[in-house]
N, C-alpha and C positions, 0 to 999 in steps of 0.2 A: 058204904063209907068211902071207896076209892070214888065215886062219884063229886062226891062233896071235896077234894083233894084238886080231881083234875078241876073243877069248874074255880076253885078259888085263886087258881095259877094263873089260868086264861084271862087274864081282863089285859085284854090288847086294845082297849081305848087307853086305857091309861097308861099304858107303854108309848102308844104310839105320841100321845102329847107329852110324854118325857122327853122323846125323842125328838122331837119338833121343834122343843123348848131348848133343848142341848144343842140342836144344829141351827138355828135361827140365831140365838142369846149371844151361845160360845165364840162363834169369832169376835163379833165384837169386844166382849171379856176380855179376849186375849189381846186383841187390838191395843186395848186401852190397860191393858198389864204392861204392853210391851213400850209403851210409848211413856210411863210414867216409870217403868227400869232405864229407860232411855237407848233399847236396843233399837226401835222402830221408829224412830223420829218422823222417816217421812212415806209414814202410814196412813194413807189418806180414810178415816173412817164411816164418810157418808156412804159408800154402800151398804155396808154389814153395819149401820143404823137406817137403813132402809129396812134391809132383808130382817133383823129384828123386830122393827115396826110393824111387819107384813105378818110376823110367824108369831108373834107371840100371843095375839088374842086368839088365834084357832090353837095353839098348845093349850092357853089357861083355860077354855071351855073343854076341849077332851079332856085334861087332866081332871077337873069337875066333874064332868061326867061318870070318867074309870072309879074316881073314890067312892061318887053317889053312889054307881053299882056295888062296888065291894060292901059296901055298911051295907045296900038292900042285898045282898047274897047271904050275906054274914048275919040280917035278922033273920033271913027266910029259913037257916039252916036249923037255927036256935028252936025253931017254930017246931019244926019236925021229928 
């Protein structure tokens, strides 16, 4: 049973496209938070919508991936 515990923690594709998605996305976010409070007026945002452009299709496939495994771990478990 502790087997089935550690294995369903570990899905570190799926972390790691969270994380990909949280550092790629989030500047820009905050970019464009900060620029419509009117603290950052002269925030220039074409990089961090580069760098978003760049990170976010290898985040949305890892993320895909981490979930597909978790549903195939979580039938596999059922199974046995």
């Amino acid at each position: 049973m502790k087997e089935q515990n550690k294995s369903k923690s570990k899905n570190w594709i799926l972390y790691i496209g969270l994380g990909l998605f949280v550092l790629g996305v989030g500047p820009l976010l905050i970019a464009i938070l900060l620029s419509n409070i009117g603290v950052g007026e002269s925030i220039n945002p074409i990089g961090l919508g580069i760098l978003a452009t760049i990170t976010i299709w290898p985040a949305m496939i890892l993320i895909m991936i981490g979930i597909g495994l978790s549903i195939y771990r979580n039938f596999s478990y059922k199974d046995q």
